[in-house]
Structure formats: C-alpha cells, structure tokens
C-alpha positions as CSV (number, residue, x, y, z in Angstrom):
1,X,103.2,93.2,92.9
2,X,100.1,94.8,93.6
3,X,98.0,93.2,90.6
4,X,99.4,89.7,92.1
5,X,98.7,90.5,95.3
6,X,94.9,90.8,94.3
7,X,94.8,87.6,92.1
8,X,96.3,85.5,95.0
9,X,94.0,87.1,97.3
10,X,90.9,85.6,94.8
11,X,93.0,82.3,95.0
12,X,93.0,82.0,98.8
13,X,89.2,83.0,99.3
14,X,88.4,80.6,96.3
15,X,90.7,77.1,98.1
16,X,88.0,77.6,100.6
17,X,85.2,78.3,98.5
18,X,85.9,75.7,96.1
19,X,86.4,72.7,98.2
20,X,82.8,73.3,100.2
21,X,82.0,73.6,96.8
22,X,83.2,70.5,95.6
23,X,82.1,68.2,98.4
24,X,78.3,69.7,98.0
25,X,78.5,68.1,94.2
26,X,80.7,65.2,94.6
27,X,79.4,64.6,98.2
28,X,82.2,62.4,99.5
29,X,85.9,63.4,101.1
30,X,87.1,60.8,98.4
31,X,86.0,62.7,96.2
32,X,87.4,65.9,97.1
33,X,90.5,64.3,97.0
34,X,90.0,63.1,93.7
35,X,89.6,66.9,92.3
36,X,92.4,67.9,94.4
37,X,94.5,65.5,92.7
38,X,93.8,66.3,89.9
39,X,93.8,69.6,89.9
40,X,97.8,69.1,91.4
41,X,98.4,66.7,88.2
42,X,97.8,69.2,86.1
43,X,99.7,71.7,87.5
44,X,102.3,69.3,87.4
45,X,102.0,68.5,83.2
46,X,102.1,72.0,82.8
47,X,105.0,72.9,84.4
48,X,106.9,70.3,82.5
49,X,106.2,72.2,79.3
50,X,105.9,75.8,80.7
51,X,109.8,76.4,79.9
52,X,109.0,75.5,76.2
53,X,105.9,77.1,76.5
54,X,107.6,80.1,77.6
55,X,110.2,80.1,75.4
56,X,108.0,79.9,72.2
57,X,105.2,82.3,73.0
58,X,106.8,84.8,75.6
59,X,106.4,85.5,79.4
60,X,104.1,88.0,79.2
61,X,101.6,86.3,76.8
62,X,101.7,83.1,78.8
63,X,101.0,85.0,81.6
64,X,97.9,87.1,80.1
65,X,96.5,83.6,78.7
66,X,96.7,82.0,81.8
67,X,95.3,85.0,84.1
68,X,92.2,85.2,80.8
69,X,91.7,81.0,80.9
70,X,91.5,80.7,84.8
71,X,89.1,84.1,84.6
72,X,86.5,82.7,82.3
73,X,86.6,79.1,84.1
74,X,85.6,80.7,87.3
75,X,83.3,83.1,85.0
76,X,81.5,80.0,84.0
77,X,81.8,78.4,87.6
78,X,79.9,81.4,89.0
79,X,77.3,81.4,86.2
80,X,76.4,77.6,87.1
81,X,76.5,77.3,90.8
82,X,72.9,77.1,91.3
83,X,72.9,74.2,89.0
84,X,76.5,72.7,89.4
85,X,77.9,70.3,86.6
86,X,80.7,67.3,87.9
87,X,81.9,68.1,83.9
88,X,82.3,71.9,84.0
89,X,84.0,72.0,87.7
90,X,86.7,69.3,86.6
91,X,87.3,71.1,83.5
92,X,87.6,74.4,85.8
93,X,90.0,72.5,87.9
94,X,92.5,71.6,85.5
95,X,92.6,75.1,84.0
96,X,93.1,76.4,87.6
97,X,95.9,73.9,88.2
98,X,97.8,74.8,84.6
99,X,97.2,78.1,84.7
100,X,98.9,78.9,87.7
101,X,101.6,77.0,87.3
102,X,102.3,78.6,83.7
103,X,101.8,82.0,85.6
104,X,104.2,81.6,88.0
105,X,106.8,80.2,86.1
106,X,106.2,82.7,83.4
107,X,106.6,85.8,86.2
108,X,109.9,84.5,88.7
109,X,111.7,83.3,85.6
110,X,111.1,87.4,84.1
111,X,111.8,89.2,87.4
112,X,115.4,89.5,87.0
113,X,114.5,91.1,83.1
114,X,111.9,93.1,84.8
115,X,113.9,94.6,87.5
116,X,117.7,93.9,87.1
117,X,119.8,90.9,88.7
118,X,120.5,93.3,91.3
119,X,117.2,93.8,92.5
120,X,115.9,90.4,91.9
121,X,116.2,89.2,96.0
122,X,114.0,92.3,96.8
123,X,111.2,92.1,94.1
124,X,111.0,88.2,95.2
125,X,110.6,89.7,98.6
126,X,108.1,92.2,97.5
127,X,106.1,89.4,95.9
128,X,106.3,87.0,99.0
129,X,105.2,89.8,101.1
130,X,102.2,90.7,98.8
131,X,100.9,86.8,98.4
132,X,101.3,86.5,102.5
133,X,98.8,89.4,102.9
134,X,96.7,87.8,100.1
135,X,96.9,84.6,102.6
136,X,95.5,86.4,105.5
137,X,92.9,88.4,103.9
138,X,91.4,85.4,101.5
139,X,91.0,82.7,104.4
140,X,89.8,85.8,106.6
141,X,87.2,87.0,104.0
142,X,86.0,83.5,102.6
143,X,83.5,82.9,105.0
144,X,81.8,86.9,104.8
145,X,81.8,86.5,101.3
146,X,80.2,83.5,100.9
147,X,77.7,83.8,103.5
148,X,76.2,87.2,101.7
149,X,76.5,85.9,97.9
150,X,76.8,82.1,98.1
151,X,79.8,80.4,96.1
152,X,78.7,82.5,93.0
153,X,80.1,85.6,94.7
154,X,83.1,83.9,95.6
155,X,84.2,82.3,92.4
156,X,82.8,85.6,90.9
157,X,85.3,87.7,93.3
158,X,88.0,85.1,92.1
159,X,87.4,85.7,88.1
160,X,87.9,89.4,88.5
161,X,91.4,89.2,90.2
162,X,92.4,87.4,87.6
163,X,90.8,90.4,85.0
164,X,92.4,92.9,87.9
165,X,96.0,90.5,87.0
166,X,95.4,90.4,83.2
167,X,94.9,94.0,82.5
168,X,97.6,95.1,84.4
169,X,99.9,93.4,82.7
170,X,98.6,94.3,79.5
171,X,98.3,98.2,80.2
172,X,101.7,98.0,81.7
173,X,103.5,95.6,79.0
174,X,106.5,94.7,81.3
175,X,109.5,93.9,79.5
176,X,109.0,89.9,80.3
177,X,112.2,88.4,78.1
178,X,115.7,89.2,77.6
179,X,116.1,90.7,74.2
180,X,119.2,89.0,73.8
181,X,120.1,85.2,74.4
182,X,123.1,85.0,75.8
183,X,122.0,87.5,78.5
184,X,123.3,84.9,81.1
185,X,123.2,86.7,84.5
186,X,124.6,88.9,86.8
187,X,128.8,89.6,87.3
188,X,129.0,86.5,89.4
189,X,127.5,84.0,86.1
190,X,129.2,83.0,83.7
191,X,129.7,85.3,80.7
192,X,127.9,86.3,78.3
193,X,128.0,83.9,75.2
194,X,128.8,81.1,77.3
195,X,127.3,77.3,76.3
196,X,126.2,75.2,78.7
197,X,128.8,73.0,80.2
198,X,126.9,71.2,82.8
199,X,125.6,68.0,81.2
200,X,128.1,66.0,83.5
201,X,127.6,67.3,86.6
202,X,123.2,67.0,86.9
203,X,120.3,65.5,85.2
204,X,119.9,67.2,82.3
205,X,122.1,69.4,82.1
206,X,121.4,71.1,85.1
207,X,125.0,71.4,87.5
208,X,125.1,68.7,90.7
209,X,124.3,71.2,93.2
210,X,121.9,73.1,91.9
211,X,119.9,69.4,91.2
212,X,119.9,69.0,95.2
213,X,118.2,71.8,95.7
214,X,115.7,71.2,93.0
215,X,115.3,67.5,94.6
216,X,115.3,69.0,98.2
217,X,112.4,71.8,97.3
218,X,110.7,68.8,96.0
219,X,111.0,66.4,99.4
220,X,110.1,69.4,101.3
221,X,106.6,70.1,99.5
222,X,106.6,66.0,100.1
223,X,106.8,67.4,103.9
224,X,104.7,70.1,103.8
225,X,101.8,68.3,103.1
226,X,101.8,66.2,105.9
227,X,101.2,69.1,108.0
228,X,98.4,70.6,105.9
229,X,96.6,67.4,106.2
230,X,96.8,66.7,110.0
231,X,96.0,70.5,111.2
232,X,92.4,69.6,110.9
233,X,92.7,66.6,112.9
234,X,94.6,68.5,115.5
235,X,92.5,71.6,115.9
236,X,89.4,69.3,116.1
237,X,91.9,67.6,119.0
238,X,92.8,70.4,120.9
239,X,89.9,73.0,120.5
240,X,87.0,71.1,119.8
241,X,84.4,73.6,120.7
242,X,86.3,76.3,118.0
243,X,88.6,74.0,115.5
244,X,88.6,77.1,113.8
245,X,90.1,79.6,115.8
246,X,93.3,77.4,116.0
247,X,93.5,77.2,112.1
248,X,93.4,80.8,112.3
249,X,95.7,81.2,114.9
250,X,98.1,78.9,112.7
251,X,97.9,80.4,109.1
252,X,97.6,83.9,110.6
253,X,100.9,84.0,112.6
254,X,102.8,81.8,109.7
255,X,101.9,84.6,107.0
256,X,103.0,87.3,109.3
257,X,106.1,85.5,109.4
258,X,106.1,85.4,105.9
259,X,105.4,89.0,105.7
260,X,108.6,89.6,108.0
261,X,111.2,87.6,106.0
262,X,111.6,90.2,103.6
263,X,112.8,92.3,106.6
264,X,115.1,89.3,108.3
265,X,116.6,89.1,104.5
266,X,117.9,92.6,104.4
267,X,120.1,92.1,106.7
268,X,122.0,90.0,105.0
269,X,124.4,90.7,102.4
270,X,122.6,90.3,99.0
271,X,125.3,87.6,97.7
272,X,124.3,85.8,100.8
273,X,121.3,84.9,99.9
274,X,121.2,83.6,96.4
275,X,123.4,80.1,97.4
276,X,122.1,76.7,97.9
277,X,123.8,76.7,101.3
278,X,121.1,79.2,102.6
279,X,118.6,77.3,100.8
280,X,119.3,74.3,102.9
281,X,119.5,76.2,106.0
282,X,115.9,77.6,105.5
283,X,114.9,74.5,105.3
284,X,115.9,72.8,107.6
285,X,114.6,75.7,110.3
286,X,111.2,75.3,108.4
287,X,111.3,71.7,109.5
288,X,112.1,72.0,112.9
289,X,109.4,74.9,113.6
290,X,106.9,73.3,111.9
291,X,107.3,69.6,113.8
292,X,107.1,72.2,117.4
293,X,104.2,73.1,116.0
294,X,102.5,69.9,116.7
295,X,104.1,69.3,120.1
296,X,100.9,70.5,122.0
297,X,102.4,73.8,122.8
298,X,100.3,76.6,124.6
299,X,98.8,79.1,122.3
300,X,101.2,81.9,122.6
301,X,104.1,78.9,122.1
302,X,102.4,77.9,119.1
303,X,102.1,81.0,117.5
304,X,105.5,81.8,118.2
305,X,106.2,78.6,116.7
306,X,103.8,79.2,113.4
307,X,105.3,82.8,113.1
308,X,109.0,81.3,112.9
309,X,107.9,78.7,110.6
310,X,106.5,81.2,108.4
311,X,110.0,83.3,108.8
312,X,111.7,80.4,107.9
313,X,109.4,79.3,104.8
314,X,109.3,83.4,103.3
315,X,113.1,83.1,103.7
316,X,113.7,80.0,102.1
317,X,111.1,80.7,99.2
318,X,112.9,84.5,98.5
319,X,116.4,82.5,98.3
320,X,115.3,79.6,96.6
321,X,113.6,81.4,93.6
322,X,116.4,84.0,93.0
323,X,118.7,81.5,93.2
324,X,117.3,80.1,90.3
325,X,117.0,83.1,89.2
326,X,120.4,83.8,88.8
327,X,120.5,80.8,86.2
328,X,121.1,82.3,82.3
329,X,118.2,83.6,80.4
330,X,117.4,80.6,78.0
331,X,117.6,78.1,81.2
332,X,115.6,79.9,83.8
333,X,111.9,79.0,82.2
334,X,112.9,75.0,81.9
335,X,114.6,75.5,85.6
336,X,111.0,76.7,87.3
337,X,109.2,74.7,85.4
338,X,110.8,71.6,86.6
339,X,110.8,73.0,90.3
340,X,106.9,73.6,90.0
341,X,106.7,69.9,88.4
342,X,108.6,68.5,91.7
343,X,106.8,70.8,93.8
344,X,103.6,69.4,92.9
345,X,104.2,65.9,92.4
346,X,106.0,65.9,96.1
347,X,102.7,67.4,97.3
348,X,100.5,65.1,95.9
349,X,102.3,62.1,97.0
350,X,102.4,63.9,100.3
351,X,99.0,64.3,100.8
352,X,98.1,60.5,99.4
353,X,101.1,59.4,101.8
354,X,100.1,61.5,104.9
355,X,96.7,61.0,104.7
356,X,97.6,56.8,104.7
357,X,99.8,57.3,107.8
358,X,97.5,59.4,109.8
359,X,94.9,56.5,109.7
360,X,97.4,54.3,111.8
361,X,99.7,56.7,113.8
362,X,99.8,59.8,116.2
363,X,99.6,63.0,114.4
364,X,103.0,64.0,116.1
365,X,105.0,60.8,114.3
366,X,103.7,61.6,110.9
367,X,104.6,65.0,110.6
368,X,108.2,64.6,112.7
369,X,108.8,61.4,110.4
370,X,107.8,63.8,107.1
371,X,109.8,66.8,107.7
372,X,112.7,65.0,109.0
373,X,112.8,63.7,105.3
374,X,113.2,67.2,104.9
375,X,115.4,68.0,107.0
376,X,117.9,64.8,106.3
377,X,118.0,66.1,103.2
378,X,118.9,69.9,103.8
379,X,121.2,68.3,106.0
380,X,122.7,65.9,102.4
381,X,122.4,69.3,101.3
382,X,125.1,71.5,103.3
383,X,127.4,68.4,103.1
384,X,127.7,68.3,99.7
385,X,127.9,72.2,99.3
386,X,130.7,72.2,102.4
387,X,132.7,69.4,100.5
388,X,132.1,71.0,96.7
389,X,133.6,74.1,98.5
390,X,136.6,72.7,100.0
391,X,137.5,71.3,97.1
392,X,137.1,74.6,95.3
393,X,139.3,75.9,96.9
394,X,142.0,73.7,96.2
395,X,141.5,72.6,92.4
396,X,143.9,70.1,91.4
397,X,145.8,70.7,88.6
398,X,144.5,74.3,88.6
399,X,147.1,77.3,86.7
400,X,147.2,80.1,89.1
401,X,148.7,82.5,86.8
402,X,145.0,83.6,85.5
403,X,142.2,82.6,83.2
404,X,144.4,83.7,80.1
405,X,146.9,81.5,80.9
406,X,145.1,78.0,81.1
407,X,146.0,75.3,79.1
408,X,142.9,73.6,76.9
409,X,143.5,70.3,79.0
410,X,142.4,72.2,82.2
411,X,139.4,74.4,80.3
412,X,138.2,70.8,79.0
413,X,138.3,69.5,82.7
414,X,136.9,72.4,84.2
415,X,134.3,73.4,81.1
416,X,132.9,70.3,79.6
417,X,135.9,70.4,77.2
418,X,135.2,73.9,75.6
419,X,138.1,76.1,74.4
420,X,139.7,77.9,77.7
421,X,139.3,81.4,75.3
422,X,135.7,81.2,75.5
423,X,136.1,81.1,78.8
424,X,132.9,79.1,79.4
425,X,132.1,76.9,83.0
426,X,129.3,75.3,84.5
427,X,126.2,77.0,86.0
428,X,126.9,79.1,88.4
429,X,126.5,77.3,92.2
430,X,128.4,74.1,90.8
C-alpha cells in the first residue's frame, strides 16, 4: 500500500507537471487535448489485452514491467526538458497511459490472492485511502516542486516512485496468482472446479447483472468528466482573483472524503458490500453530490458538498472493485481489464462531449444533464437487481429437497445445461 501510495503520489504531481509541460511544446489547448486523448486511448487498448496479458506472463511481472517502462519514459522526459521533443513526449504518453492501466489491473485482480477473499474489502480500502493522500499531497506539492527544479525535477520525482513501486514488489515477491485454476472465490462463489455457465445471461460470458455494473462504471466515468472539465470554468467564475484556491478547496475536501470511506465501510457488514445493489447506490449519491457542487453553494456548503462526493466515490470504488473481485481466478484479469477499457473510453468521450456542450450551455445544465445519465442508470441498476431478486426467491420449477436432489432438466435451466452433480451456476451476483 505504501509503495503505491508513493507511485500515485509521482502520478498526481506529474498530471500537473505534464500538461504545463505539454502546452509549452505543443502551444495550443487543442493540442493538449490531443495528448490527453491519446494518452486515454491507450490506456484503453491496453486494458483490452491486460487480462491475456496477465494471464500469460503473471501479475507480478506485468506489474514490475509496467512500474520499469513508465520509470524510464519519465527518465528520458526529465533528461530532455530543456530541449523538449513533440516525438519523445507522445511516445512517453502512450507508455504512461498502458502502463497504468496494465498495473492496476495486474494489482486489484491479485489482491484477493494476496490477502484472502476475506480481507479483500479492507485491502481495497487501504489502497483507496493511500491513492487519496497521494491526491492531496501531489496537487499540493506540484507547484513547490516545479518552481525549485523546473519540469525536470518533477518528471524526475515521478520516475523514482515508480523505481520506489518496482523494487518493492520485487524485494517483496507477493504471491500475485492463484496457484491453482479453479480457485474460484470465496464460500459464497461458486465451487471450486466449476465452468463457466454465464454465456446466456451477459456479453461474453460475463452474467446480466454483473454487465450493468460494468456498463454503469462506464456511463459514470462518461459523467465524471463533465465535472473535471467545467471546474476551471467555474472557479475562474466564482473566484476570479484566486481560481485556485477553489480547485483546492474542491479536490482537497473530496480526497478527505475519500480518505473517510474506508471508515463509513466498516460499518457495514462485509457481505454488504461486495453487491451490485451497493454499487448502484454509491453511485447514484456520487451523482447527486457532485451536481450540488455546482449549485453556487457557499464555501463551507461546497466543501461539505465535495467531501460527501468524495465519500460517495471511495465507497463506490471499494465496493465496485471487490465485487469484481469476488469473480473466479481465471476471470478476474479479463473482468478489470474490460472495466478499465469502459472507464476510459467513457472518459474520453466525456471530456470531447463536455467540452462540446460547455461552449453552448450553463455550466450547471452540463454537468446535471451528465451525471443524471449516471444516475438513471444506477437507478436501471437497482431495478433490475430488486426484480432478479424477487424472482430468486421464488424460482419456478425449483426442487426444494436440496442440491442433491435436482433433476438434470433444472441443473440445465439453472447451469447453462451442465450436470446438476457438478454442481456448477452462473457467476456469482446473477
């Protein structure tokens, strides 16, 4: 936790560093958005193959190689800042973009091998609460740090967190992947040796439900971007003398209320908060708060506001990942690796959409209209989940003399048409 606390600390401080960077060479705010975007498209291909990627190399390598490519790129950034190259900071960029991706899949896909299914909701907790303090301390330090060495320090600072990453998980060799292949999960999954019997119920494989929420995270990054565009425009709106101090105000009070979901999580009960149900519910609080953000509220309002946001967006985040978590070992990799592809691509079209609609309408309209996409769809969400559990509840058909007893017509309905003694079933959260 510690060792990714620091890398994402050297992420932070480098988003700043790295986009003043980029407008002095491309010299043009088109042209910032062109690296941005193409930095996100990256990111995006490689989580599209970081679940084979995973698969055929390991976690723990993947994650070494990506930590040891992003540390020389911003090695050879720092080197050339005095005499910057267009050619050397793309090529930076789309390492940045792929390596991170294949990181993070690579280490929330091993944290229930690395700690137990049991202990997965806090270690994602732990990690949240790390990357939150990361937050604070990057955007607090990027100015200080450029100021006394220039974007050479910065991207300098940023290439040894990622050394600081890389060693540590090299000296500590974590046991990253499941020894065995049918591990599939904690008591409430399936079996072990079960095959997977979801092919009807989702795209590829993956059971209805458990899609949503893999389309919902993806319409809410959509969302989320809408209000990391217009916060500029606002904070030049309502403190035009100090823009800056509301930014801070904003991003400082959401990542102490990402700090504090941890806390507001533990008092839950730990089956609680692995279901698609709570999923929904996070996200649809995120929406809410972040919309009253931009409602011109006073500053102690507003903070309030930005700290429940950031509440809601820890909270969701911590359920969300161990709920995929809690998918079987040989599906997790392919599962965060298509959430980090929808994540990105939702962004990106976010930020080219949100941008578009800013030009002709109020600040307030764009970002109500883009997180009440997200929040219709938490909303699809909890219905489907309420009707999928009513009608649990009442199977038709279904023996209730015990799973011994069931008759291979009602496995094949309820398993994809497997043999009732195997006892296989869809994913779990179908």
């Amino acid at each position: 936790m510690a060792s990714y606390a620091v890398s994402a600390y050297g992420n932070f401080l480098n988003l700043i560093a790295l986009s003043l960077f980029t407008y002095e060479v491309v010299g043009s705010a088109f042209g910032i958005g062109a690296v941005m975007a193409l930095r996100l498209f990256s990111g995006m291909l490689a989580g599209l193959g970081a679940g084979a990627l995973t698969t055929a190399l390991g976690r723990r390598t993947v994650m070494v190689g990506a930590d040891v490519a992003q540390a020389l790129a911003m090695a050879l950034l720092a080197v050339s800042a005095r005499d910057p190259s267009l050619t050397l900071l793309l090529g930076a960029v789309i390492v940045l973009g792929a390596g991170n991706t294949l990181f993070t899949v690579a280490l929330r896909s091993a944290v229930p091998v690395l700690v137990g299914h049991d202990e997965r909701s806090r270690a994602n907790g732990l990690l949240v609460a790390g990357r939150s303090a990361a937050t604070v301390l990057g955007y607090g330090s990027a100015a200080a740090v450029i100021a006394s060495g220039g974007y050479a320090l910065a991207f300098a600072v940023n290439s040894a967190s990622f050394v600081v990453s890389a060693v540590v998980v090299l000296v500590l060799r974590p046991r990253t992947d499941a020894e065995d292949a049918t591990d599939e999960g904690p008591p409430t999954e399936p079996a072990p040796g079960r095959r997977k019997t979801g092919a009807r119920l989702g795209l590829a494989g993956i059971p209805a439900l458990l899609a949503g929420a893999l389309l919902l995270r993806g319409t809410d990054a959509f969302a989320s971007s809408s209000h990391n565009v217009a916060l500029p425009i606002v904070a030049g709106l309502e403190s035009p003398d100090n823009p800056a101090l509301f930014m801070t105000q904003f991003w400082v009070a959401w990542a102490v209320g990402a700090l504090l979901s941890h806390q507001v999580l533990k008092r839950f009960q730990p089956e609680k908060a692995y279901g698609e149900r709570a999923f929904a519910l996070g996200t649809a609080a995120m929406a809410v708060f972040f919309v009253l953000v931009f409602t011109g509220l006073p500053a102690p309002a507003l903070i309030l506001a930005a700290l429940a946001a950031g509440i809601a967006d820890g909270c969701t985040e911590i359920v969300y990942v161990s709920r995929l978590q809690a998918a079987p070992e040989r599906e997790r990799s392919r599962l965060f690796g298509m959430s980090a592809s929808a994540e990105t691509a939702g962004f990106t079209l976010g930020m080219i959409a949100a941008a578009a609609a800013l030009e002709g309408f109020p600040v307030l309209a764009v970002v109500a209209a883009f997180h009440g996409t997200a929040l219709c769809g938490a909303l699809a969400l909890l219905a489907f989940a309420a009707a999928r559990r009513r009608g649990a509840a009442m199977p038709p058909g279904r023996d209730t003399r015990g799973p011994g007893s069931r008759t291979p017509l009602t496995a094949e309905a309820e398993g994809g048409g497997h043999d009732a003694r195997t006892g296989a079933g869809p994913l779990p959260g179908s």
